[in-house]
Residue frames as qw, qx, qy, qz and C-alpha x, y, z in Angstrom:
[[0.493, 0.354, -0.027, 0.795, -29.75, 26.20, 42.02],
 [0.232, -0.665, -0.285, 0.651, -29.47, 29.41, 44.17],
 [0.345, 0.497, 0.368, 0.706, -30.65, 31.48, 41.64],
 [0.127, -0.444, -0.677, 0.573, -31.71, 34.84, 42.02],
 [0.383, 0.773, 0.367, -0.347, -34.20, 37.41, 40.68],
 [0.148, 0.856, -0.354, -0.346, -31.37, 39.60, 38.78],
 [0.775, 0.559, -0.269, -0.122, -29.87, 36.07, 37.31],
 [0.366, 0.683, -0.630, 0.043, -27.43, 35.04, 39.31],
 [0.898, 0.038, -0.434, -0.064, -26.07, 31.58, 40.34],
 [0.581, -0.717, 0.284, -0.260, -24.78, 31.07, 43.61],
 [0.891, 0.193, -0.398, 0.099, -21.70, 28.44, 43.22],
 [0.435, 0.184, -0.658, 0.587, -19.51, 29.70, 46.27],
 [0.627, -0.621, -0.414, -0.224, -20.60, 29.21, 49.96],
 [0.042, 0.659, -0.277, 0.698, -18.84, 31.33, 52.29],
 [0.805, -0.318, -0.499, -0.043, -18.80, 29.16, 56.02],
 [0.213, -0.704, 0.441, -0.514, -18.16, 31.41, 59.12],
 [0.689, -0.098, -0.709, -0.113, -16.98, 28.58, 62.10],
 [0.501, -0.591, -0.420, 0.473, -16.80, 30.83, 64.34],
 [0.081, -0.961, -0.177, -0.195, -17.12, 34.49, 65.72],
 [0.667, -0.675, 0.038, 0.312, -13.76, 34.55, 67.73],
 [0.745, 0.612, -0.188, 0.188, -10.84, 35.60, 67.40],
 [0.786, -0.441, -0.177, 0.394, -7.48, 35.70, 68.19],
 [0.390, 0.178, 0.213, 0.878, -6.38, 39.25, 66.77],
 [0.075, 0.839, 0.404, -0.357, -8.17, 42.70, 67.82],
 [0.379, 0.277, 0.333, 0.818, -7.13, 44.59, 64.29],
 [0.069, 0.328, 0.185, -0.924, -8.25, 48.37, 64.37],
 [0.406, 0.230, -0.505, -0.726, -10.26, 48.21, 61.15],
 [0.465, -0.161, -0.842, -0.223, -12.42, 44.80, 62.82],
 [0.630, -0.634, -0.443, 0.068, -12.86, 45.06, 66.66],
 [0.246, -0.878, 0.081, -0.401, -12.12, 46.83, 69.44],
 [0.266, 0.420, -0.798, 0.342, -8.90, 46.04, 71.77],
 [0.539, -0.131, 0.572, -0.604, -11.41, 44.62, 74.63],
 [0.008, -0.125, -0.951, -0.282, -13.07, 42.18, 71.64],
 [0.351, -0.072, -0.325, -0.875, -16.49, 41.74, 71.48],
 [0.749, -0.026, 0.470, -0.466, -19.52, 39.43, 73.03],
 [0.067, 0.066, -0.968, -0.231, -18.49, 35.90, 71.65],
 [0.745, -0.134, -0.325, -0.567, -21.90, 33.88, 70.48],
 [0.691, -0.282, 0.315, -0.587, -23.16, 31.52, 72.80],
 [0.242, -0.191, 0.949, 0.072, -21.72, 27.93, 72.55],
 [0.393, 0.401, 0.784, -0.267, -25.48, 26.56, 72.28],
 [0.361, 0.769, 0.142, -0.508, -26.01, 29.16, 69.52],
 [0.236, 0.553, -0.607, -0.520, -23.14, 28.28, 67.09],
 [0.822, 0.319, -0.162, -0.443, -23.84, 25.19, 64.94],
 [0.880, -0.246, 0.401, 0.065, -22.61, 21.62, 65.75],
 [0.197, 0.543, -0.603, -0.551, -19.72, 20.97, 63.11],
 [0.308, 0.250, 0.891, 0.223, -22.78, 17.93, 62.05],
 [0.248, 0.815, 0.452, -0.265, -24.89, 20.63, 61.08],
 [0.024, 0.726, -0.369, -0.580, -22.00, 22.56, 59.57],
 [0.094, -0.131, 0.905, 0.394, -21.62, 19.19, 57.41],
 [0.301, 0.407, 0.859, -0.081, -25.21, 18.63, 56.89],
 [0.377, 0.788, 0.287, -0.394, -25.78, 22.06, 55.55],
 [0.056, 0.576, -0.608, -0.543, -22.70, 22.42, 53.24],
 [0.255, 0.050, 0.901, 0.347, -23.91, 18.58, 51.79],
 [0.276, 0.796, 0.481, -0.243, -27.57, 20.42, 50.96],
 [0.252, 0.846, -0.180, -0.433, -25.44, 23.02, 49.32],
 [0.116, -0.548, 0.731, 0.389, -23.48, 20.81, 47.63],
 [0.284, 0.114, 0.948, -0.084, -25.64, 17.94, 46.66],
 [0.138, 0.648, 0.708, -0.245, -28.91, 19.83, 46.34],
 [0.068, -0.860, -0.243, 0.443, -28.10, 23.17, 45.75],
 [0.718, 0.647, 0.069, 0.246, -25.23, 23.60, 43.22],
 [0.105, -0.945, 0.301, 0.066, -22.41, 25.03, 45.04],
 [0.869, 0.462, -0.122, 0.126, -19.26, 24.28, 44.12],
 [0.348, 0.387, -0.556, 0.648, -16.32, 25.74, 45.93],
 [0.651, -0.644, -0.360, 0.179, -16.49, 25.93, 49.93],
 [0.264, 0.545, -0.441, 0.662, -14.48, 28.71, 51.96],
 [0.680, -0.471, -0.555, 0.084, -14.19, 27.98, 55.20],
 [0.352, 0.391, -0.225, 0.820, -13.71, 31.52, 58.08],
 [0.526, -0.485, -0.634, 0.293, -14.42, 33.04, 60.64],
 [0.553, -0.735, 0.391, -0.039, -13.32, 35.19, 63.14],
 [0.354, 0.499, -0.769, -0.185, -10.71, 32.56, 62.57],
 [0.867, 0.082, -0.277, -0.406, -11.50, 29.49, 61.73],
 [0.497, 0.308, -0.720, 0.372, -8.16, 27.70, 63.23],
 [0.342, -0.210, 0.584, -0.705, -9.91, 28.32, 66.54],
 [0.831, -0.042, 0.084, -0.549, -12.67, 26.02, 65.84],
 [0.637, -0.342, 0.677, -0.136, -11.98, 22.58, 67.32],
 [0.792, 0.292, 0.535, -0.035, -13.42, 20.54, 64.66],
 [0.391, 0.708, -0.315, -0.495, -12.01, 22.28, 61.56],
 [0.204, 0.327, -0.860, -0.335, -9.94, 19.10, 60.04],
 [0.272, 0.255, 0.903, -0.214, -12.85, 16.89, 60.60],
 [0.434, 0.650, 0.473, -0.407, -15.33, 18.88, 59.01],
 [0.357, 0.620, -0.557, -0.422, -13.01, 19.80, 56.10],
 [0.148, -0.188, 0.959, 0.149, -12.32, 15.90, 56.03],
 [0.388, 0.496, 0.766, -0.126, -16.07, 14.65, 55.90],
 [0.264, 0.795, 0.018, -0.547, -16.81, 17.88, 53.57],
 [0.116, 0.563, -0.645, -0.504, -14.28, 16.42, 51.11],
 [0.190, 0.133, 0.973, 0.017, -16.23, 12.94, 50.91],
 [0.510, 0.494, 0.419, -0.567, -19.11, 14.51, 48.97],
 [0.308, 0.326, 0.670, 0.592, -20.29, 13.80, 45.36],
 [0.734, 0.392, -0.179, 0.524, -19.74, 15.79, 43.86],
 [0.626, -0.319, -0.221, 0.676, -16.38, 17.36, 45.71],
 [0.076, -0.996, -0.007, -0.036, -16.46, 21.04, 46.24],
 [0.585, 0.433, -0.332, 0.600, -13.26, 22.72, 45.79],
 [0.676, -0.612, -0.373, 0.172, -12.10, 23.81, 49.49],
 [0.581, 0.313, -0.319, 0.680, -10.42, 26.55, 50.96],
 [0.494, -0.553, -0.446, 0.501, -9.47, 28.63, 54.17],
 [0.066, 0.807, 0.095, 0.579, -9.44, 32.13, 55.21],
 [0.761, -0.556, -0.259, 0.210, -7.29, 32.64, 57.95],
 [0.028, -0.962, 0.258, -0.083, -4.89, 35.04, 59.72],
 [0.508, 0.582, -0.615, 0.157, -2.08, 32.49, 60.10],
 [0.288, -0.473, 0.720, -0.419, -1.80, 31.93, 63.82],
 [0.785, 0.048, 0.525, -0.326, -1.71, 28.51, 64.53],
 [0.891, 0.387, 0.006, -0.238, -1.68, 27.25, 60.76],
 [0.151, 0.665, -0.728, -0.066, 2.18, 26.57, 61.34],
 [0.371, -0.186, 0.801, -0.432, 0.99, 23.86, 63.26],
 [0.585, 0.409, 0.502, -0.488, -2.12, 22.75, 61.26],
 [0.353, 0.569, -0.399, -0.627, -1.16, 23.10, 57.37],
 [0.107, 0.269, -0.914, -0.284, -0.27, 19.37, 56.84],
 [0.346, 0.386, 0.794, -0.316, -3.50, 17.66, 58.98],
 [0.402, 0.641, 0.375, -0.536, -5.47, 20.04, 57.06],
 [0.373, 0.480, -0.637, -0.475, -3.88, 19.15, 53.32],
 [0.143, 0.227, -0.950, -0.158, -4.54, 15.36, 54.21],
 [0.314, 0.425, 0.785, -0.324, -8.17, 15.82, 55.11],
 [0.474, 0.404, 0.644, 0.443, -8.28, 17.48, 51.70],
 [0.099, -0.764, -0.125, 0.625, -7.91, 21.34, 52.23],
 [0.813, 0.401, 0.234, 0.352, -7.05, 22.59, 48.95],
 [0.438, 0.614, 0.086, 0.652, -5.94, 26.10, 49.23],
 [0.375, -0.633, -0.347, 0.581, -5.30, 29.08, 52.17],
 [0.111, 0.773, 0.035, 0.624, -5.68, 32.89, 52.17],
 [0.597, -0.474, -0.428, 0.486, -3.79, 34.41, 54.88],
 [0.151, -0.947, -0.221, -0.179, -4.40, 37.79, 56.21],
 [0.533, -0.455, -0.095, 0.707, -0.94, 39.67, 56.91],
 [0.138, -0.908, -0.296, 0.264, -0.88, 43.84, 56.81],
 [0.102, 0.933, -0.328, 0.108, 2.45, 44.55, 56.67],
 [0.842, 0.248, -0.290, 0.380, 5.87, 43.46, 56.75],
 [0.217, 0.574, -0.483, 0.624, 6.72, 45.43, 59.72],
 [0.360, -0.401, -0.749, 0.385, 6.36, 43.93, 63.86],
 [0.241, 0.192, 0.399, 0.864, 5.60, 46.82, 64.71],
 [0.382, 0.023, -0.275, -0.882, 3.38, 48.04, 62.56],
 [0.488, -0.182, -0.790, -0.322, 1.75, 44.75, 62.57],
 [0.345, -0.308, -0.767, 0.445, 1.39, 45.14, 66.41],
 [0.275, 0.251, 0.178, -0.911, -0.30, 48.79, 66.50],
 [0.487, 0.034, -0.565, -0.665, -2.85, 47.08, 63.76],
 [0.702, -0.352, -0.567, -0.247, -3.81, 43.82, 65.77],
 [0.428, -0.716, 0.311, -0.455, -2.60, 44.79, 68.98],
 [0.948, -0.255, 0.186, -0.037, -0.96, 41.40, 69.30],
 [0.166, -0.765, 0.579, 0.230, 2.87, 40.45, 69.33],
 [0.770, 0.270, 0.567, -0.112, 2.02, 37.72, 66.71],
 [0.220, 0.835, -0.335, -0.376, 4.10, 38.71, 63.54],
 [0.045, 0.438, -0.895, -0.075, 6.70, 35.83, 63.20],
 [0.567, 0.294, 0.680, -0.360, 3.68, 33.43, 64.16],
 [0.629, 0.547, 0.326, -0.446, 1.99, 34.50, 60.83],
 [0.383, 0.758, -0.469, -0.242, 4.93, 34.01, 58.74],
 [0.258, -0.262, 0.922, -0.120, 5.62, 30.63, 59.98],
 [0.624, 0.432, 0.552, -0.346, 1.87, 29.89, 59.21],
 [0.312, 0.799, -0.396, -0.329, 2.92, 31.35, 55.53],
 [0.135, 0.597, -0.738, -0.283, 5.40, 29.18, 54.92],
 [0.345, -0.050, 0.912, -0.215, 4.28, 25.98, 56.49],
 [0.722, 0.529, 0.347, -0.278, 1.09, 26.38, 53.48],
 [0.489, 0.748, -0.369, -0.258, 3.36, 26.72, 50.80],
 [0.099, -0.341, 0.934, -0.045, 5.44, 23.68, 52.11],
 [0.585, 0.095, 0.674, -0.440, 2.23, 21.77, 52.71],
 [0.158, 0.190, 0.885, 0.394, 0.93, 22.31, 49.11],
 [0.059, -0.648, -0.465, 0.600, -1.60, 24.73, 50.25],
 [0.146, -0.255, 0.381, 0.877, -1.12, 26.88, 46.63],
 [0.336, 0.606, -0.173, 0.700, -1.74, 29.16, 45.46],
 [0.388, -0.615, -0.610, 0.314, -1.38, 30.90, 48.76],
 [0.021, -0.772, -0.208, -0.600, -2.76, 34.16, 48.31],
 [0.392, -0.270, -0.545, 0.690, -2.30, 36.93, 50.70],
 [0.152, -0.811, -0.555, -0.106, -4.96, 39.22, 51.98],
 [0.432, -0.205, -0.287, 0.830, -3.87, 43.33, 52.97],
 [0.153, -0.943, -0.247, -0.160, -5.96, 46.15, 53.93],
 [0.469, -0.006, -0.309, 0.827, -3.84, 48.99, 54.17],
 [0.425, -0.743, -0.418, 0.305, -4.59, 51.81, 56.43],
 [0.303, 0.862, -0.055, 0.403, -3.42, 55.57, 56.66],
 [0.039, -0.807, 0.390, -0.442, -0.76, 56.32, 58.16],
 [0.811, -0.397, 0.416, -0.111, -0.02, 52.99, 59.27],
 [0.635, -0.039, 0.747, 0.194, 0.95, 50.54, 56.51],
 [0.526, 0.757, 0.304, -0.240, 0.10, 52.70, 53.32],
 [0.091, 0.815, -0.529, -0.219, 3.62, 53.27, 52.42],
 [0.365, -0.417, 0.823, 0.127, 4.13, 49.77, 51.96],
 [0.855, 0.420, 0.075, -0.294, 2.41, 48.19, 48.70],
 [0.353, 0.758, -0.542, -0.080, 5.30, 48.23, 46.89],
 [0.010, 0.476, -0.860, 0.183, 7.70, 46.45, 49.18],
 [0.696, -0.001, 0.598, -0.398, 4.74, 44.05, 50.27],
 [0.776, 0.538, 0.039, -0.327, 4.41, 43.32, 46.72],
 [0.651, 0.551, -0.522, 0.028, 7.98, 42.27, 46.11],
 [0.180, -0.423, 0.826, -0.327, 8.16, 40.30, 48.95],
 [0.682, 0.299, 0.369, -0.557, 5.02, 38.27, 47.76],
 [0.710, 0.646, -0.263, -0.101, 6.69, 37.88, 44.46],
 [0.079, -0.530, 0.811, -0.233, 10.32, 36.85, 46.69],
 [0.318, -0.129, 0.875, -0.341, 7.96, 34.12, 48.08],
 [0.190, 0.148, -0.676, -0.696, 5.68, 33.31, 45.83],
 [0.129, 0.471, 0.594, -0.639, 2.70, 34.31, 47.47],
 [0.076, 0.569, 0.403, 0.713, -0.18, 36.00, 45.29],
 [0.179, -0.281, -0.416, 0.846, -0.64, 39.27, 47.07],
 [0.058, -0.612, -0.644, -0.456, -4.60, 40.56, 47.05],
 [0.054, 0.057, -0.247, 0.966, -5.06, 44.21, 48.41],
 [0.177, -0.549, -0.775, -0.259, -8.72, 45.13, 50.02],
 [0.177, -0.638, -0.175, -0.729, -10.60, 48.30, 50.52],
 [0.069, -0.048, -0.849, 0.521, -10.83, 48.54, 53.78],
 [0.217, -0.323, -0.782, -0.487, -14.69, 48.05, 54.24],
 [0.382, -0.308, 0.292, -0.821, -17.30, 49.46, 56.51],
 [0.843, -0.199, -0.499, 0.006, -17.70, 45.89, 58.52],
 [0.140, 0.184, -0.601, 0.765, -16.05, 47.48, 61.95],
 [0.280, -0.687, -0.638, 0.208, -17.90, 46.65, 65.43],
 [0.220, -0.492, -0.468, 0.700, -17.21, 50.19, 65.87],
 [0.256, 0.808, 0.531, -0.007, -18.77, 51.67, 63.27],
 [0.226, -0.758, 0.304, 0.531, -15.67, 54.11, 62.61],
 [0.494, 0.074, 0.518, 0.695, -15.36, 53.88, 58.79],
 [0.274, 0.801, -0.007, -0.532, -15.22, 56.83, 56.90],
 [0.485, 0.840, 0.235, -0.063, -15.66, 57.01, 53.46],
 [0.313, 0.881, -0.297, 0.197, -12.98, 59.93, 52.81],
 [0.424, -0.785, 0.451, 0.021, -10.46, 58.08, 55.05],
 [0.896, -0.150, 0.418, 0.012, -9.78, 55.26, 53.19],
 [0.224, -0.449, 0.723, 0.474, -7.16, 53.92, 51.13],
 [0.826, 0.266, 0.368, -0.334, -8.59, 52.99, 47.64],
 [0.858, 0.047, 0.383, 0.341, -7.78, 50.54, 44.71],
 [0.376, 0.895, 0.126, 0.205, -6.70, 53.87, 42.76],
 [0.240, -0.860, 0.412, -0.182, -4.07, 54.59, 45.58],
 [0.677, -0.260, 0.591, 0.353, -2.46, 51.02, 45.58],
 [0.832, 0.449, 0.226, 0.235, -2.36, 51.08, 42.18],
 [0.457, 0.832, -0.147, 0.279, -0.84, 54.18, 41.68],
 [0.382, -0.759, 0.522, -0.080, 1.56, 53.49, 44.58],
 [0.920, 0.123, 0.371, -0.011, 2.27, 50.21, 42.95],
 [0.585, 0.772, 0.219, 0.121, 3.41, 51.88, 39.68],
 [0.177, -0.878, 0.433, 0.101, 6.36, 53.64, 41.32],
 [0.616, -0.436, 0.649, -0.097, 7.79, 50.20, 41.13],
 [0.337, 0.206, 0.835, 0.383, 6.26, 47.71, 38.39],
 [0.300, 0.170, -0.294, -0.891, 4.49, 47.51, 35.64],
 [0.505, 0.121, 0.779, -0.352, 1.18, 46.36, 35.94],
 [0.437, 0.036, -0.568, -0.696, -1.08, 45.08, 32.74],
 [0.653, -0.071, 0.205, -0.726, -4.70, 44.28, 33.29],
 [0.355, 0.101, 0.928, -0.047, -5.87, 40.67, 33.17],
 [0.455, -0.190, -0.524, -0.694, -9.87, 41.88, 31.96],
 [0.579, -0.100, 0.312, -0.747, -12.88, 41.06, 33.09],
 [0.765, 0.246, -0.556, -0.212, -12.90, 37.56, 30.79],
 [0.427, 0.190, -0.755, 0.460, -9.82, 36.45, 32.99],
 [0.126, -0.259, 0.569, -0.770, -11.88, 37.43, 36.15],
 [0.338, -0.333, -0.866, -0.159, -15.16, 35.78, 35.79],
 [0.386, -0.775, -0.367, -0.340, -17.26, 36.15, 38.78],
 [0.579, -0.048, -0.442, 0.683, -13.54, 36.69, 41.30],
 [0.149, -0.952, -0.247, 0.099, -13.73, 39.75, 43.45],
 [0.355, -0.619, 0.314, 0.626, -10.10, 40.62, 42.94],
 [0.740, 0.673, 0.008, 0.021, -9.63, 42.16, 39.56],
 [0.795, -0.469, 0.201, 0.328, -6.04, 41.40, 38.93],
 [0.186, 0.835, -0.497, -0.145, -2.28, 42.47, 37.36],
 [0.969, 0.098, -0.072, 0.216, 0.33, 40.95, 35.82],
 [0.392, -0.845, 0.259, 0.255, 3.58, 42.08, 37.25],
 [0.226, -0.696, 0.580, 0.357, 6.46, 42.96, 34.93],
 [0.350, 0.388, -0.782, -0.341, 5.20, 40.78, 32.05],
 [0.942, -0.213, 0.030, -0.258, 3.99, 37.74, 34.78],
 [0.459, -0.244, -0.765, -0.379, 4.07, 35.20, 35.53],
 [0.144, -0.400, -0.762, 0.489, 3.19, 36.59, 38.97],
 [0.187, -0.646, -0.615, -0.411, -0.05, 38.29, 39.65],
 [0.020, -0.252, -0.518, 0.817, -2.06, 41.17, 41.94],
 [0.061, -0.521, -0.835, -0.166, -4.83, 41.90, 43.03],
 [0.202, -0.057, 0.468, -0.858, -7.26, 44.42, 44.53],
 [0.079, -0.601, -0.767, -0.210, -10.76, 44.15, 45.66],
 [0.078, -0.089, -0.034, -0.992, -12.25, 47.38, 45.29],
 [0.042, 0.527, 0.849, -0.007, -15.70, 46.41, 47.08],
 [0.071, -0.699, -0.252, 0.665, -16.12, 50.25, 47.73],
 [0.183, 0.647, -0.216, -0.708, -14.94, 52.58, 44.97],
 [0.433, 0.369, -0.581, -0.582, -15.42, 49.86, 42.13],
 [0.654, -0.041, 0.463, -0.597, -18.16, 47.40, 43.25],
 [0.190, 0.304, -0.833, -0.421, -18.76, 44.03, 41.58],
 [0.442, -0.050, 0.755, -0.481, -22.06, 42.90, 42.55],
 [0.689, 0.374, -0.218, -0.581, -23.55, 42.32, 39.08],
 [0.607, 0.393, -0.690, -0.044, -21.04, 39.21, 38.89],
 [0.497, -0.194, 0.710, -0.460, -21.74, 37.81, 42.82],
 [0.808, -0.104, -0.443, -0.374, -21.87, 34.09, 43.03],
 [0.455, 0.054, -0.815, 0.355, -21.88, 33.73, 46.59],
 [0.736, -0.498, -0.326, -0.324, -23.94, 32.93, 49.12],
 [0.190, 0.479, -0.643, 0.567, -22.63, 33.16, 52.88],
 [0.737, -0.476, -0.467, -0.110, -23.76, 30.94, 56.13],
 [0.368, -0.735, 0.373, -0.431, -23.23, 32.45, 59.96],
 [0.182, 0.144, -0.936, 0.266, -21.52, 30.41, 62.73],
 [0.321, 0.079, 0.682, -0.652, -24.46, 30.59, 64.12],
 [0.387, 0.227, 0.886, 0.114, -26.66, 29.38, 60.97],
 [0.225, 0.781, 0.138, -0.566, -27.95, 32.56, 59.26],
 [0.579, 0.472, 0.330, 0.577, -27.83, 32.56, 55.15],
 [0.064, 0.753, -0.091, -0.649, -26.55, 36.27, 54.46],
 [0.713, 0.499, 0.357, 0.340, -26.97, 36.44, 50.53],
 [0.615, 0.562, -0.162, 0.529, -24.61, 39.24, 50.57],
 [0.579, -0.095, -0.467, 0.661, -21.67, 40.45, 53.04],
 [0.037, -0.141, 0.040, -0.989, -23.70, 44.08, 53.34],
 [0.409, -0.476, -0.668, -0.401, -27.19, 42.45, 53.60],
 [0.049, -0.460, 0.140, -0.875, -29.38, 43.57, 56.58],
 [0.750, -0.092, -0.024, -0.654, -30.97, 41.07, 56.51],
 [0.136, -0.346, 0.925, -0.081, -30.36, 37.17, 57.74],
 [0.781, 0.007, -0.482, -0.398, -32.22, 33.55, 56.80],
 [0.387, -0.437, 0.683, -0.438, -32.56, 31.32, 60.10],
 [0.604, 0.370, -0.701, -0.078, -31.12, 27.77, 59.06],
 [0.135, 0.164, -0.920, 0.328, -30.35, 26.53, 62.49],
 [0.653, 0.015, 0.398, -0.644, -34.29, 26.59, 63.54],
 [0.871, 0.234, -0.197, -0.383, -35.12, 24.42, 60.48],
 [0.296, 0.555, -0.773, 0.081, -32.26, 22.31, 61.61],
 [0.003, -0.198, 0.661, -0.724, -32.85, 22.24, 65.00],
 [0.675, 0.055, 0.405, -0.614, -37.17, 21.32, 64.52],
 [0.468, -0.102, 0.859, 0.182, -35.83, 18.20, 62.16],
 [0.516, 0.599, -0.232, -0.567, -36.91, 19.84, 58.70],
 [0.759, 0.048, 0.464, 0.454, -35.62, 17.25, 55.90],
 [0.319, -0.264, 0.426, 0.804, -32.93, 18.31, 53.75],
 [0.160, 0.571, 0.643, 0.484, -35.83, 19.43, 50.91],
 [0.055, -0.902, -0.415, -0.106, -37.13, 21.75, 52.87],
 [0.429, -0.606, 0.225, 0.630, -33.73, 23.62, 54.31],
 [0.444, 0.339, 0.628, 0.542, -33.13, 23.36, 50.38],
 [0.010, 0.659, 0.529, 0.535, -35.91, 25.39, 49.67],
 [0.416, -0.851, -0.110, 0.300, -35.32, 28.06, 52.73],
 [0.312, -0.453, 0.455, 0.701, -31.88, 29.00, 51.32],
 [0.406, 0.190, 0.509, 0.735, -33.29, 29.57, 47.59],
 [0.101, -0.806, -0.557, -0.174, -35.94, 31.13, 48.60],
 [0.416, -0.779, -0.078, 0.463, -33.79, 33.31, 50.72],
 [0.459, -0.157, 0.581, 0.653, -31.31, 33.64, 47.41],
 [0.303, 0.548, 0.681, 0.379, -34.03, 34.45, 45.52],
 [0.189, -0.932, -0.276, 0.142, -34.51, 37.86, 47.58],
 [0.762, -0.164, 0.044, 0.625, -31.39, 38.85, 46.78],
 [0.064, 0.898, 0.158, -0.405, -30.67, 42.79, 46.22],
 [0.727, 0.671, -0.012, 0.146, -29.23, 43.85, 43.29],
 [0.542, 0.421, -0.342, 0.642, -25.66, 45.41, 44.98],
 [0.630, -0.330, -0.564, 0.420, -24.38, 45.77, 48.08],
 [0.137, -0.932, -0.333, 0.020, -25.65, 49.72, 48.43],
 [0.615, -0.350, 0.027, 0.707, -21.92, 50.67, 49.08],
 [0.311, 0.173, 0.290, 0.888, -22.47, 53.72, 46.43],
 [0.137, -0.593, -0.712, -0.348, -25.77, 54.78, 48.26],
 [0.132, 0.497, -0.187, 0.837, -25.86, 57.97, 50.11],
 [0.786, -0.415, 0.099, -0.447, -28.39, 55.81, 52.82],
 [0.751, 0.098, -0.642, 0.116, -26.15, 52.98, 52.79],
 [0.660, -0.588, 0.321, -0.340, -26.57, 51.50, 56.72],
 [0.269, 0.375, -0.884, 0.078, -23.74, 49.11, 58.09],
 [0.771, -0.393, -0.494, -0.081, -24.82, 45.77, 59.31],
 [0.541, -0.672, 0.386, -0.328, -25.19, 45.98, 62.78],
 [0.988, -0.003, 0.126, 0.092, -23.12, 42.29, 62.39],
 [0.127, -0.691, 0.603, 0.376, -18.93, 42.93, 61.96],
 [0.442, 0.514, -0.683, -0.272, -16.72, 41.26, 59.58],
 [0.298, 0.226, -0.927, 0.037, -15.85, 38.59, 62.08],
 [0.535, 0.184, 0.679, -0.469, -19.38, 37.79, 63.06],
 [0.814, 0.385, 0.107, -0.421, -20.36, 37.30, 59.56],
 [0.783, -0.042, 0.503, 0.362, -17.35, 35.63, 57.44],
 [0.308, 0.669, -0.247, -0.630, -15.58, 37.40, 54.96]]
């Protein structure tokens, strides 16, 4: 087990497959992008399978997310989701992706045994959506949208970080289009994971503001903490139910006491949490023919160091010098 000092149990494995991307959002990268990692540096997608069967086999994990940068960019993705699904025992499987591309990709990737998608869309306005990722790629991500919900792909959950003065006026309407399509719509803090190092604190939208901008609208009633378990979104029922919202509030209402996840670089690096400072170098022990015992015992040992919360409420708190889409959200 990935246990660590403070008690907890590591059961989801977080699987960047790549640093790239095809979107330059304001709140991730800069419009120019960023130094891509080094072919030779990111991890074969046998090594991506050889370490997920160690976690899975060996280690106790239990669910798989598979992201990136975006993950739809990486060549091998239905192959390695396919062999991933041939393990004993089967990890539950899912994606994290901005959409592009997944019009194209939903079905391969349900019949090599995907089980679910999260898809990252902002806003319901072109736009708005184009001052955010600087790409004319709007209609793209709604195709991707639909084509998972056709596929089987459910729930498919959508991912929004709103923004001031961009896309803050729009919970509401995002929310009853979510509910139109029958999407579960999860709001997120925006987080201090920019390459440029340009979050502030007082600028952000938090889960207090969607709610109460929600509220104009519906009526939300808590789930609990029971119903949430170890999730990061604490969620609503909407109008009674039977649809649902979310936020993650990693900032203003932290949940690291309940973390059971554990997160692996494209490039082979355990991060035991998405703030950590620190990395665990997997692809050496890979890469000088360790056996699978001893990789094992690198990753709990790393797990075992684990810090108690992700500092976000510390008046020293330092961002990783790593973005979002170099580590995997």
């Amino acid at each position: 087990m990935l246990i660590d000092t403070y008690g907890r149990v590591a059961t989801d494995l977080r699987v960047s497959l790549t640093d790239r991307c095809n979107l330059r959002c304001t709140y991730c990268m800069p419009e120019e992008g960023l130094q891509w990692l080094a072919k030779p540096d990111l991890l074969t997608d046998d090594e991506i399978v050889r370490l997920i069967t160690i976690a899975v086999r060996d280690l106790g994990i239990e669910e798989v997310r598979f992201t990136g940068g975006e993950p739809l960019l990486r060549p091998g993705l239905v192959g390695i989701v396919e062999r991933v699904a041939r393990l004993t025992p089967r990890p539950q499987m899912s994606l994290t992706t901005n959409g592009i591309g997944l019009a194209r990709t939903a079905t391969a990737l349900r019949d090599a045994g995907l089980d679910r998608v999260n898809v990252s869309l902002d806003t319901l306005r072109p736009d708005v959506f184009q001052a955010l990722t600087r790409r004319k790629r709007h209609d793209d991500v709604l195709r991707g949208l639909e084509a998972a919900r056709a596929a089987g792909l459910t729930p498919v959950k959508v991912n929004t970080v709103l923004m001031p003065g961009l896309n803050d006026d729009e919970a509401p309407d995002l929310l009853a289009w979510a509910i139109e399509n029958d999407y579960e719509l999860r709001f997120i803090e925006q987080m201090p994971l920019d390459a440029q190092h340009g979050w502030k604190r007082d600028g952000m939208i938090t889960a207090g503001d969607i709610l109460a901008s929600l509220r104009t609208r519906f009526e939300l009633t808590a789930e609990g903490q029971e119903a949430r378990g170890a999730a990061p979104a604490e969620r609503w029922t909407v109008d009674g139910g039977p649809h649902r919202v979310g936020v993650i509030a990693s900032v203003t209402r932290p949940f690291c006491r309940a973390c059971d996840r554990t997160r692996l670089t494209a490039d082979g690096q355990v991060r035991t949490c998405l703030f950590a400072t620190e990395e665990t170098d997997l692809r050496a022990a890979l890469r000088s023919d360790a056996p699978d015992a001893e990789i094992g015992r690198i990753w709990k040992q790393a797990m075992w160091g684990k810090k108690a919360g992700s500092g976000l409420d510390d008046p020293s708190f330092l961002q990783p010098e790593r973005p979002m889409s170099a580590i995997g959200g």
